[in-house]
PLY file of the C-alpha trace (Angstrom):
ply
format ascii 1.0
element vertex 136
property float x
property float y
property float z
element edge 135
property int vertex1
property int vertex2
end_header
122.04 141.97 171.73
118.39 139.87 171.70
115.74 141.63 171.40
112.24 140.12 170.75
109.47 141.15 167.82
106.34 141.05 167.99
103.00 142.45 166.24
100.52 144.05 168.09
96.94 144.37 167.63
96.76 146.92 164.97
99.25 144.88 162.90
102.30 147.34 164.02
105.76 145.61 164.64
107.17 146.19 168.19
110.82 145.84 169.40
111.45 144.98 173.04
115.00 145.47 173.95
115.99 145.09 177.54
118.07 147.97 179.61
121.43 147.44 180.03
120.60 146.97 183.99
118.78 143.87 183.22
121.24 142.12 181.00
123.97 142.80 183.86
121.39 141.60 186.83
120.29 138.51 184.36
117.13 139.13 184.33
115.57 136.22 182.46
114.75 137.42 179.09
112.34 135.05 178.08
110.06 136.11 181.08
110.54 139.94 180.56
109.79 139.36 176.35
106.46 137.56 177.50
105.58 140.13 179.87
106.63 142.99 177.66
104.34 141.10 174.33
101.14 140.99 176.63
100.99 137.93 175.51
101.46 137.91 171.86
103.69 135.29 170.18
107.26 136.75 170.07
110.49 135.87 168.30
113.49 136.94 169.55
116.64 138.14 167.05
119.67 139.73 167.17
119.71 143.43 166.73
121.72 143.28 163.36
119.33 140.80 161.48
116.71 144.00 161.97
115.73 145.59 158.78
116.71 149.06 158.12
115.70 151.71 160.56
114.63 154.51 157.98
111.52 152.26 157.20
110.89 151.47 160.64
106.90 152.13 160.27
106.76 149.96 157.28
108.26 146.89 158.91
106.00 143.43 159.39
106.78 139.99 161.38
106.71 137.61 158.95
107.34 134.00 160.71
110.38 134.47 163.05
111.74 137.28 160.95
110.89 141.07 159.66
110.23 141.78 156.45
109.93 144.70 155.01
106.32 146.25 153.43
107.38 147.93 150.32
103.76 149.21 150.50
104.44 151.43 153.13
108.13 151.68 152.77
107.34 153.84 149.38
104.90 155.91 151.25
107.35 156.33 153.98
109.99 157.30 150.95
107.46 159.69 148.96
106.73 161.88 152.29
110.34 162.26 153.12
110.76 163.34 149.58
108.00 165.30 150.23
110.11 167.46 153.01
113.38 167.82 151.28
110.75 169.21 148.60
109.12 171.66 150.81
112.43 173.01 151.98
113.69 173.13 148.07
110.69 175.16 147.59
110.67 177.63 150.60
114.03 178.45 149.20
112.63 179.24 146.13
109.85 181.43 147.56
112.78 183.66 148.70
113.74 183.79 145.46
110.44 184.83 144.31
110.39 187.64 147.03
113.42 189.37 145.36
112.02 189.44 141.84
113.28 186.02 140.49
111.06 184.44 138.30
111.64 180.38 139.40
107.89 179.51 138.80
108.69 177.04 136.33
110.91 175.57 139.06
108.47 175.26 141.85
105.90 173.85 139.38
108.31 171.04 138.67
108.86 170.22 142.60
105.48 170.36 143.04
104.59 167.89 140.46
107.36 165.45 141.84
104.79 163.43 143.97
102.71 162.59 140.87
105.58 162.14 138.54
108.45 160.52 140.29
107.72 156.65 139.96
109.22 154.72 143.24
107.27 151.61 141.89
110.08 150.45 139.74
112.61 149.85 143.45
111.97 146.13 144.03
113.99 146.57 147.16
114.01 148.69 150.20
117.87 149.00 149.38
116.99 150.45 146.09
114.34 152.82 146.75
116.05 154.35 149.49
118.75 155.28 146.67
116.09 156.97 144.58
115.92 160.61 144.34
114.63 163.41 142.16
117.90 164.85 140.89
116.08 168.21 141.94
115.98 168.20 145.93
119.43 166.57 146.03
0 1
1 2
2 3
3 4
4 5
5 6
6 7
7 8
8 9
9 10
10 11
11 12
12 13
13 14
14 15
15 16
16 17
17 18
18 19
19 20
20 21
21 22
22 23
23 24
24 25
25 26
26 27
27 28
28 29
29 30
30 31
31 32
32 33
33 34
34 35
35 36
36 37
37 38
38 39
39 40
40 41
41 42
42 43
43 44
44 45
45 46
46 47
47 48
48 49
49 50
50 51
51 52
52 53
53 54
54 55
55 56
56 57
57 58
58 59
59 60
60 61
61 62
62 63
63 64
64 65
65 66
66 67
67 68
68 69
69 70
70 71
71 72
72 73
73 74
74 75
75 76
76 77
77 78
78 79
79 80
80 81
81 82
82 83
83 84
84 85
85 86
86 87
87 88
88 89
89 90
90 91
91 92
92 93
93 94
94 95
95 96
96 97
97 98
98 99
99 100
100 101
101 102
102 103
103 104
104 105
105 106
106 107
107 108
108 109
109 110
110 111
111 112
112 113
113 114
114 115
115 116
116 117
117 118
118 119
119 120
120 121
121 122
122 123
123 124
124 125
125 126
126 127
127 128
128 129
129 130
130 131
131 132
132 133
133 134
134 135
């Protein structure tokens, strides 16, 4: 299916993607992406040239295509690290609660935002394979 890209004005990309309905009515797409862009220069693509989904927020039209900010796609990475963390941790409180001593644990998940390195994925491909072998 076509769908159109286009940045808006805070730099975000957008997807427009038209219903079902209006493929079978043919609906003229070109008039519906102009419409749906406000006016901002567009480039419609197939839906399997788009980037991967699970850095959806870090994605940027770059000419007629979308690229990938590794920027924001390690930031995007490091907080969803951040949750498998949290729940690693909460599981660890309970452990705590019955007399375990796993301090040296939680310190070690704690200090995985300042010590894991996602810097050295050149790819979005490759960082989304990188995890601390502790929250796996």
């Amino acid at each position: 299916m076509r769908v159109a890209i286009f940045e808006d004005d805070k730099g975000r990309c957008n997807i427009v993607s038209p219903s079902a309905s209006s493929v079978r009515e043919g609906i003229d797409l070109d008039l519906l992406f102009s419409e749906a862009s406000k006016g901002k220069e567009y480039t419609v693509v197939e839906t399997h040239e788009l980037p991967d989904k699970y850095f959806r927020d870090a994605w940027k039209k770059h000419n007629k295509i979308i690229k990938i900010d590794m920027h924001k796609a390690r930031q995007i990475h490091m907080d969803n690290i951040r949750i498998k963390r949290n729940i690693k941790l909460a599981e660890l409180d309970v452990e705590t609660l019955k007399g375990n001593d796993v301090e040296e644990q939680k310190q070690i998940l704690r200090d995985i935002p300042a010590n894991f390195d996602l810097t050295i994925a050149k790819t979005p491909t490759d960082l989304k394979k990188l995890m601390p072998e502790n929250i796996i």
